[in-house]
Every structure is written in structure tokens, then in C-alpha cells.
FIMAR-487539 format. One record per atom (N, C-alpha, C, O): residue number from 1; residue in three letters; atom name; x, y, z. Coordinates in Angstrom, 2 decimals. Example, Ala and Ser with C-alpha at 12.3 -4.5 7.8 and 13.67 -1.06 7.14 Angstrom:
2
@seq 1 type ALA atom N u 13.19 v -5.69 w 7.80
@seq 1 type ALA atom CA u 12.30 v -4.50 w 7.80
@seq 1 type ALA atom C u 13.20 v -3.30 w 7.80
@seq 1 type ALA atom O u 14.24 v -3.32 w 8.46
@seq 2 type SER atom N u 12.85 v -2.25 w 7.08
@seq 2 type SER atom CA u 13.67 v -1.06 w 7.14
@seq 2 type SER atom C u 12.90 v 0.03 w 7.87
@seq 2 type SER atom O u 13.41 v 1.14 w 8.04
//
This chain:
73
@seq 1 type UNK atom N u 69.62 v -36.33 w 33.66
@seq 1 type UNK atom CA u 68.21 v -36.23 w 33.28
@seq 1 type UNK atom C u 67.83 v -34.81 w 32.91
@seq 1 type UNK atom O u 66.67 v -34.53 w 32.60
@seq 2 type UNK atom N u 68.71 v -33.98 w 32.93
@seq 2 type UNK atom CA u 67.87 v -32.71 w 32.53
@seq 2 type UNK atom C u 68.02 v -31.41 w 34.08
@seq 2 type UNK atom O u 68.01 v -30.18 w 34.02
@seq 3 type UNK atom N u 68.11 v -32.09 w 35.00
@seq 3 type UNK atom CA u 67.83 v -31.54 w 35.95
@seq 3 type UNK atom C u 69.14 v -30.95 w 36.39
@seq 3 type UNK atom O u 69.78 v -31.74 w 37.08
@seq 4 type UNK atom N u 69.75 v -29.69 w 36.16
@seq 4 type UNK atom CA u 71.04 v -28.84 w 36.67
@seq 4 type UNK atom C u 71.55 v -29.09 w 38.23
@seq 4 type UNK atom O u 70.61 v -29.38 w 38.98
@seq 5 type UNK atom N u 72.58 v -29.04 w 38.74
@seq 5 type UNK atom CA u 72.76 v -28.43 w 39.75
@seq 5 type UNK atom C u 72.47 v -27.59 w 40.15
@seq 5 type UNK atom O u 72.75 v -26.64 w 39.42
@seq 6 type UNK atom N u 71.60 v -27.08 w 41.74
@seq 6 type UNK atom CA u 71.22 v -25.84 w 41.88
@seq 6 type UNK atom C u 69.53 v -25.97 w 41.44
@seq 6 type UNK atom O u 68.89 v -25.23 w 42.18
@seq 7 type UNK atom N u 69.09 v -26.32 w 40.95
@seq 7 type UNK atom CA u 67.93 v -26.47 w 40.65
@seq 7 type UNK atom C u 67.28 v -26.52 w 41.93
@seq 7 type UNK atom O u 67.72 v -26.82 w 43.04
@seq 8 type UNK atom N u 65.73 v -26.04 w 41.41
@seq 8 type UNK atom CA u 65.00 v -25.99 w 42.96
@seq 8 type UNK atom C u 64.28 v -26.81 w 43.04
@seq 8 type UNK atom O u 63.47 v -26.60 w 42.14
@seq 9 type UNK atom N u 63.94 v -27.90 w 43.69
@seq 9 type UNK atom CA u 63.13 v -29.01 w 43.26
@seq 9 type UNK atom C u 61.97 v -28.75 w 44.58
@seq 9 type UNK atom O u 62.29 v -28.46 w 45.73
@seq 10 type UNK atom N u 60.47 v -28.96 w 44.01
@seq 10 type UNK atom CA u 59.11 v -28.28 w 45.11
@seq 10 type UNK atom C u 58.78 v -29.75 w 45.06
@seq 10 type UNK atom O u 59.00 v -30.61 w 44.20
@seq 11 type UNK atom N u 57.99 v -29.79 w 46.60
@seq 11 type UNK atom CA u 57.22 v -31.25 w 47.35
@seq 11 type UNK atom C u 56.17 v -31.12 w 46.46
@seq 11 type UNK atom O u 55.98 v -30.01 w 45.94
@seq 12 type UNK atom N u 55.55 v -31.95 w 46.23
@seq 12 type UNK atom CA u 54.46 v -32.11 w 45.81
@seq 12 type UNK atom C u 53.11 v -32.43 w 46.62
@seq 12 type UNK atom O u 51.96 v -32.57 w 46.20
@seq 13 type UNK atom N u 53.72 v -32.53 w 48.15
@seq 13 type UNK atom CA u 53.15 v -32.67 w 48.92
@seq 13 type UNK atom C u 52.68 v -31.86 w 50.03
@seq 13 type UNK atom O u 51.63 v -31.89 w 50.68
@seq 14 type UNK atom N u 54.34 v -30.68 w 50.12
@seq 14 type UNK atom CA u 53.61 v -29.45 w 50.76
@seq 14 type UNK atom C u 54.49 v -28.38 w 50.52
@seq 14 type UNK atom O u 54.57 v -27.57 w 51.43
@seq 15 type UNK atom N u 55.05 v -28.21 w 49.71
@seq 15 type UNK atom CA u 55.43 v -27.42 w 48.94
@seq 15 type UNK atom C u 57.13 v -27.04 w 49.00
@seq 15 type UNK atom O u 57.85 v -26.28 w 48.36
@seq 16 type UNK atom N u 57.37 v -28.08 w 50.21
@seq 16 type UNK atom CA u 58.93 v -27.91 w 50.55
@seq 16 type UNK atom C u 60.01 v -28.06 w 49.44
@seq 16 type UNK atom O u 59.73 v -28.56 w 48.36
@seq 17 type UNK atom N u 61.13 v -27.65 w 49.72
@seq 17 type UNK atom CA u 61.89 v -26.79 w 48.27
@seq 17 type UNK atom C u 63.39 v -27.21 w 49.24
@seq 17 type UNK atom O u 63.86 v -26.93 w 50.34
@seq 18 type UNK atom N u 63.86 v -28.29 w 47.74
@seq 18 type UNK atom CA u 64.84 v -28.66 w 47.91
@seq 18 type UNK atom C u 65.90 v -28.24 w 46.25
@seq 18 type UNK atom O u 65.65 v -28.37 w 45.05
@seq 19 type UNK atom N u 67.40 v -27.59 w 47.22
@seq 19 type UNK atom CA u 68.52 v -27.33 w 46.10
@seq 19 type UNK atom C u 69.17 v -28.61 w 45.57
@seq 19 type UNK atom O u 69.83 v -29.28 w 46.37
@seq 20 type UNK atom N u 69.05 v -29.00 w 44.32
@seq 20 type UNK atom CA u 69.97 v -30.34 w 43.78
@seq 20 type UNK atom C u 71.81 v -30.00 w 43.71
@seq 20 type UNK atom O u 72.60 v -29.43 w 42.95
@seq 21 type UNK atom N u 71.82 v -30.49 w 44.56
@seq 21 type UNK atom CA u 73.76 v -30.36 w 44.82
@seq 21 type UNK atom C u 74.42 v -31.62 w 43.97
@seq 21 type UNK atom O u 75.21 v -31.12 w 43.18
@seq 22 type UNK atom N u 74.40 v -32.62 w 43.87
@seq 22 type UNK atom CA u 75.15 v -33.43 w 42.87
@seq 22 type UNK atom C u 73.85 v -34.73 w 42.69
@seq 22 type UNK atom O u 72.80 v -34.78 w 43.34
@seq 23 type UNK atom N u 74.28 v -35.63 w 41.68
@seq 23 type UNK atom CA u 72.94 v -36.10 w 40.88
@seq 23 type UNK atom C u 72.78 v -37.50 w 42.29
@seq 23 type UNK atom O u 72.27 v -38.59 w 42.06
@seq 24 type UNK atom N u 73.14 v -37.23 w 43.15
@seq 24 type UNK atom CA u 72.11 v -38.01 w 44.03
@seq 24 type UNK atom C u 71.44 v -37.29 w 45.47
@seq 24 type UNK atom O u 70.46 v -37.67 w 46.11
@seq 25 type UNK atom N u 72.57 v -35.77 w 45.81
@seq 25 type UNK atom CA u 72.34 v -35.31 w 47.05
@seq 25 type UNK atom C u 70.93 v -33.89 w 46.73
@seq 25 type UNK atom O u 70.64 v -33.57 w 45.58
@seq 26 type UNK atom N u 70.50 v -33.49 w 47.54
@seq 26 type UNK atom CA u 70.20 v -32.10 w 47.46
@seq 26 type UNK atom C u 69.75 v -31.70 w 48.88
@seq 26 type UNK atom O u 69.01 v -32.38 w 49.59
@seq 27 type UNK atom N u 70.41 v -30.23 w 49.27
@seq 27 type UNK atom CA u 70.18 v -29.83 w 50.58
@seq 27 type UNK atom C u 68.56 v -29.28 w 50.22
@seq 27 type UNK atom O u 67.86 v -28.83 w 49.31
@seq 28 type UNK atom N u 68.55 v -29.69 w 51.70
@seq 28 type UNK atom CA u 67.06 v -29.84 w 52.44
@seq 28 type UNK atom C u 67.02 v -28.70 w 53.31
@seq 28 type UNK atom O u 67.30 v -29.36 w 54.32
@seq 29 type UNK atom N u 66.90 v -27.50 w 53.75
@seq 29 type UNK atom CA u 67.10 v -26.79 w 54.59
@seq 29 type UNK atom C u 68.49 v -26.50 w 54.88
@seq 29 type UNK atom O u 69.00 v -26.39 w 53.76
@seq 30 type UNK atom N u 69.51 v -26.28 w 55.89
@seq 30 type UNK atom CA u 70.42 v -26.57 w 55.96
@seq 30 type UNK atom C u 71.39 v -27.36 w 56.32
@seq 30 type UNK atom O u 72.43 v -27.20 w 56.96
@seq 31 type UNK atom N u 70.56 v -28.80 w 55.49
@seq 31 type UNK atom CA u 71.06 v -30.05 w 55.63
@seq 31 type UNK atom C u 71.51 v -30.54 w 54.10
@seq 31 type UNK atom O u 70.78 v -30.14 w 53.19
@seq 32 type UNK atom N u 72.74 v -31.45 w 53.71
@seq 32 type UNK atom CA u 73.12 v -32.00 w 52.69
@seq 32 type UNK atom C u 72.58 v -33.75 w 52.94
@seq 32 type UNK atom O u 73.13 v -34.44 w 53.79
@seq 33 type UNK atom N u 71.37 v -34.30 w 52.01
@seq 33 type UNK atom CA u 71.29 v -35.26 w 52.20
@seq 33 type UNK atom C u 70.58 v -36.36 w 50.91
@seq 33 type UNK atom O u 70.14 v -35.95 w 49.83
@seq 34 type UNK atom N u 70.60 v -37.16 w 51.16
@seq 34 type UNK atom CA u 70.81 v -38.13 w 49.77
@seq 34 type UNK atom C u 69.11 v -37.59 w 49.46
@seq 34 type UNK atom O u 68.31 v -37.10 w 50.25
@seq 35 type UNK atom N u 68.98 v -37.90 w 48.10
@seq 35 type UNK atom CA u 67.36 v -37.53 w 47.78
@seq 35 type UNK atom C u 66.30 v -38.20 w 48.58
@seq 35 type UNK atom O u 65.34 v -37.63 w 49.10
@seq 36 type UNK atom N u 66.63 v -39.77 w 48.64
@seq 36 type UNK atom CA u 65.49 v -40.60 w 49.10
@seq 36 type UNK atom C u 65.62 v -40.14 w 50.40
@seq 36 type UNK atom O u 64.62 v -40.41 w 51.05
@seq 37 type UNK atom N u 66.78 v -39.35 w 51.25
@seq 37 type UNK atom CA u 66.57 v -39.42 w 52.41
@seq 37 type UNK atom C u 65.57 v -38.31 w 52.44
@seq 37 type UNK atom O u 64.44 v -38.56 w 52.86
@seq 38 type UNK atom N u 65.87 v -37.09 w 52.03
@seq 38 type UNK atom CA u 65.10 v -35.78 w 52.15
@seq 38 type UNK atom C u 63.71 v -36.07 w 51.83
@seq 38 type UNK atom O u 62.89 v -35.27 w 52.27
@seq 39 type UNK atom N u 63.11 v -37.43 w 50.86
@seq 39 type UNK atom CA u 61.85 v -37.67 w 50.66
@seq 39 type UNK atom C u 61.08 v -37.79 w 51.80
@seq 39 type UNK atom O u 60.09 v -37.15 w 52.16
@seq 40 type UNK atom N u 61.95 v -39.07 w 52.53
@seq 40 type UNK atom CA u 61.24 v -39.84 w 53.62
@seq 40 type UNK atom C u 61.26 v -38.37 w 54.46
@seq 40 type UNK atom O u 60.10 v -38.01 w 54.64
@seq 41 type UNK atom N u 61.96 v -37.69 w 54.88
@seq 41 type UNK atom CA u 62.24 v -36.59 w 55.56
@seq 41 type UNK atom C u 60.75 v -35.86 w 55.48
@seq 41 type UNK atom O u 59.93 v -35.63 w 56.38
@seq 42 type UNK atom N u 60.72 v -35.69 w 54.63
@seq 42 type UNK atom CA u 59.87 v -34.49 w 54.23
@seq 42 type UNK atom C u 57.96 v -35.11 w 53.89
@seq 42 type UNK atom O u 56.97 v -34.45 w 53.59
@seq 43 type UNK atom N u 58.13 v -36.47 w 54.10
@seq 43 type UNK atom CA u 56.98 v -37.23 w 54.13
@seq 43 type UNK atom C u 56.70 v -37.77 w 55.45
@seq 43 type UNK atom O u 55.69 v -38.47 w 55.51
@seq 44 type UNK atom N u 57.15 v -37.66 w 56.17
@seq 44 type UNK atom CA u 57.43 v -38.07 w 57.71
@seq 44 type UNK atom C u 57.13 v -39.53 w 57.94
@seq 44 type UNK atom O u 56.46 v -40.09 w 58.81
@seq 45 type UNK atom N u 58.08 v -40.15 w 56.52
@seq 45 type UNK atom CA u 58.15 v -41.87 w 57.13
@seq 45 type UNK atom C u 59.32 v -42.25 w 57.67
@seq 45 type UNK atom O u 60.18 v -41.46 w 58.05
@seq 46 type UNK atom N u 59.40 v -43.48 w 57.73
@seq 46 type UNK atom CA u 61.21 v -44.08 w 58.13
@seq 46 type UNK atom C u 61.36 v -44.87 w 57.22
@seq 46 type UNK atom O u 62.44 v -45.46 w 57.29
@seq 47 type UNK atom N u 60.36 v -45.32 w 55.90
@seq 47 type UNK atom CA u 60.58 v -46.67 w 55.06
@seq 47 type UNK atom C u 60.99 v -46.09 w 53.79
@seq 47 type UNK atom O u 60.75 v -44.95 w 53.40
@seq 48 type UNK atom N u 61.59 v -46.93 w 53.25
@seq 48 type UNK atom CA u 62.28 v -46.37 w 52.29
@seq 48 type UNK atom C u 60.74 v -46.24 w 50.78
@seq 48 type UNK atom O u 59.79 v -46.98 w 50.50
@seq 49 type UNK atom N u 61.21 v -45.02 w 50.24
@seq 49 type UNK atom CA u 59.87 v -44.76 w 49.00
@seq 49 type UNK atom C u 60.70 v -44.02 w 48.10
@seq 49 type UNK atom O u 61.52 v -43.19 w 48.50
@seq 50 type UNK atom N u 60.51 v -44.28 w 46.89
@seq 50 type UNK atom CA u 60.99 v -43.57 w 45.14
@seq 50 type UNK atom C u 60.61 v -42.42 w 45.53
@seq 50 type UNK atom O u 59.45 v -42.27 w 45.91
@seq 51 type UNK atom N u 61.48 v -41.39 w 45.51
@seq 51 type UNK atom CA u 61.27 v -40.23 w 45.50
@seq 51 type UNK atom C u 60.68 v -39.14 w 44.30
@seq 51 type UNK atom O u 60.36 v -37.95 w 44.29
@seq 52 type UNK atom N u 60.73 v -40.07 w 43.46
@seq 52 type UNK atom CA u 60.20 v -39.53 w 42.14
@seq 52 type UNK atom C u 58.60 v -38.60 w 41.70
@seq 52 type UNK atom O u 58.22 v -37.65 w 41.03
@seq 53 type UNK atom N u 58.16 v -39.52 w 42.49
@seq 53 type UNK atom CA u 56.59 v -38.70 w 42.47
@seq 53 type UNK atom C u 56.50 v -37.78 w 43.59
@seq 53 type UNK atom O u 55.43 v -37.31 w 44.00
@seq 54 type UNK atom N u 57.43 v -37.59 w 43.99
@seq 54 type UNK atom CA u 56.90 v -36.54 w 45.73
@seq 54 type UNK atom C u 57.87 v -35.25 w 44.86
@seq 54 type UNK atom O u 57.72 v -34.24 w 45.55
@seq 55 type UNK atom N u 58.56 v -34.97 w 43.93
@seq 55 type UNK atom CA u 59.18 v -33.93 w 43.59
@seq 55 type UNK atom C u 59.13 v -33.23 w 42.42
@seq 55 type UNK atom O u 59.31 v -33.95 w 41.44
@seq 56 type UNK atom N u 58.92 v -31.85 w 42.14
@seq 56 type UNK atom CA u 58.73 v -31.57 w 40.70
@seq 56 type UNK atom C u 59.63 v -30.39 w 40.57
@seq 56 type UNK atom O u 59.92 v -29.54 w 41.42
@seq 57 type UNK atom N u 60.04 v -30.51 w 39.21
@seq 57 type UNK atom CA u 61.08 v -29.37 w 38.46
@seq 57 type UNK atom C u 60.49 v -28.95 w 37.12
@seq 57 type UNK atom O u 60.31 v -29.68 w 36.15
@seq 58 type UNK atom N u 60.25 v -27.78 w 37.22
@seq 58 type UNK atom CA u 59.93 v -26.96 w 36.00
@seq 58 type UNK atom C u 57.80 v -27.30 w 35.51
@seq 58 type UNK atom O u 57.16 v -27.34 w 34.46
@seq 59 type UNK atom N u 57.50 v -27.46 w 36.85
@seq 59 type UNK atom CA u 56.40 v -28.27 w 36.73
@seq 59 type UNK atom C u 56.32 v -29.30 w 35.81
@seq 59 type UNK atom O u 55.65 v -29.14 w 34.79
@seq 60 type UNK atom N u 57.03 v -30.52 w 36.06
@seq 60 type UNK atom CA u 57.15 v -31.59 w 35.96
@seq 60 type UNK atom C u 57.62 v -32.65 w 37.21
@seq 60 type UNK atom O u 58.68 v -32.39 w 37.78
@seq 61 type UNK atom N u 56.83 v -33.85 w 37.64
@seq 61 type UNK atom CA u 57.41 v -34.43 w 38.64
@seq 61 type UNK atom C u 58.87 v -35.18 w 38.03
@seq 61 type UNK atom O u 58.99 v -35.39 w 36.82
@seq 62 type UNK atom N u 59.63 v -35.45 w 38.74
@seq 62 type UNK atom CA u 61.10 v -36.04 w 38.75
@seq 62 type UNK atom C u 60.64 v -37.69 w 38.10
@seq 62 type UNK atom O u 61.46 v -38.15 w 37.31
@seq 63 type UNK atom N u 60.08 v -38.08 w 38.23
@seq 63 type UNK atom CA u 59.49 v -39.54 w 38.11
@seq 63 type UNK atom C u 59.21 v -39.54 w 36.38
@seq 63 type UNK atom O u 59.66 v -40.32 w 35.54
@seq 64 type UNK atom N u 58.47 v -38.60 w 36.25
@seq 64 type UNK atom CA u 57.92 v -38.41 w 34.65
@seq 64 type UNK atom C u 59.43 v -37.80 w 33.89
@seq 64 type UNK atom O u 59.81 v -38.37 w 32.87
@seq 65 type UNK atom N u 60.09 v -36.84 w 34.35
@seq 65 type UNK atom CA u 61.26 v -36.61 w 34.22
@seq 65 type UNK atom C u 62.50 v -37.60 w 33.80
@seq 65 type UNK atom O u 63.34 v -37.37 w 32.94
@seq 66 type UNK atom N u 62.37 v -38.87 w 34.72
@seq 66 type UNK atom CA u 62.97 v -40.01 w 34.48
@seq 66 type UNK atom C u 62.77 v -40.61 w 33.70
@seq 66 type UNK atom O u 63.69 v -41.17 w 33.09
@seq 67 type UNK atom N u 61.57 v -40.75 w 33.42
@seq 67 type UNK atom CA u 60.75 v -41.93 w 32.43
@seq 67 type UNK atom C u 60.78 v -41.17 w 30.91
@seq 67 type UNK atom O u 60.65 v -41.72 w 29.82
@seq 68 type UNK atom N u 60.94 v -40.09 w 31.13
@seq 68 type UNK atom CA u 61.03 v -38.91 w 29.25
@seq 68 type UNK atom C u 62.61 v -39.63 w 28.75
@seq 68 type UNK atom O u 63.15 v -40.26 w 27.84
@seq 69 type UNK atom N u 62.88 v -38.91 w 30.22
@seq 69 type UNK atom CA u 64.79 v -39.22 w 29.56
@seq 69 type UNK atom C u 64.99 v -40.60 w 29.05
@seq 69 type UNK atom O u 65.29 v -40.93 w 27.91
@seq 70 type UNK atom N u 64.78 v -41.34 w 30.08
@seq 70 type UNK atom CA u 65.41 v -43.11 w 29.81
@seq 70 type UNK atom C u 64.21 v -44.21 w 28.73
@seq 70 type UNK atom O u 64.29 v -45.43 w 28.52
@seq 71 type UNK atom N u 63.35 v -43.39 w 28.31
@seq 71 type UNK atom CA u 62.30 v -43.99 w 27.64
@seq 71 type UNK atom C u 62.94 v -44.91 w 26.41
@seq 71 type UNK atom O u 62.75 v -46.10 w 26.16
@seq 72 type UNK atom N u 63.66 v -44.05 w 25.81
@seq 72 type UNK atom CA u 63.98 v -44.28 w 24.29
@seq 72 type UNK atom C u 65.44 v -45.20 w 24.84
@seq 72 type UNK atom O u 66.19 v -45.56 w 23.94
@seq 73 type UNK atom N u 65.74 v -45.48 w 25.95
@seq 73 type UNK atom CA u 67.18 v -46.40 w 26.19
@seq 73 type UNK atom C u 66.69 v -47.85 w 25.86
@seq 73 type UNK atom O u 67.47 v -48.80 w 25.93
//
């Protein structure tokens, strides 16, 4: 989608800042963990939620990010 390894991806919710390590993980502090997990993590649920709108890169959320790339598929 656009989004590098290493990239810094910000909460949209409180500003927490996650590194993208491969196109499903990104460490969370100094934790390696799947995206949706670091969502729920960082939203303080246990149910599973699209992580797409809780994250933004390059001021853009990840969700709109998704939907640019795969639009034209």
C-alpha cells in the first residue's frame, strides 16, 4: 500500500507511535505485534476492530490509505 518498512505510524486516538516491521507486524513500544493486536492494545479493548481508522501515515489514516490503493482493483 505505500506504506515502507520502518514507517512511523501515529494513533489517532492519542497519539501513540507505532514502527511498521513487515506488512502485517509493527512494534508497539518494545513489543513486536500483529497490527490489529497493537490497535486493540492501544484502544484498551479485547474485541477484535479494523485497525484502519485508529492509524495515520503521512497524515493520512491507513483505512483511506487502503481504499486509494485497492480502489481501482
Amino acid at each position: 500500500m505505500g506504506v515502507p518498512i520502518g514507517a512511523i505510524l501515529h494513533s489517532t486516538q492519542n497519539g501513540t507511535r507505532a514502527t511498521v516491521v513487515d506488512d502485517r507486524r509493527v512494534r508497539l513500544g518494545d513489543q513486536l505485534r500483529y497490527f490489529s493486536t497493537a490497535t486493540r492494545r492501544v484502544l484498551g479493548t479485547d474485541y477484535s476492530i479494523a485497525p484502519g481508522p485508529h492509524w495515520t501515515y503521512d497524515g493520512r489514516t491507513i483505512r483511506w490509505i487502503h481504499e486509494d490503493t485497492y480502489a481501482a482493483s
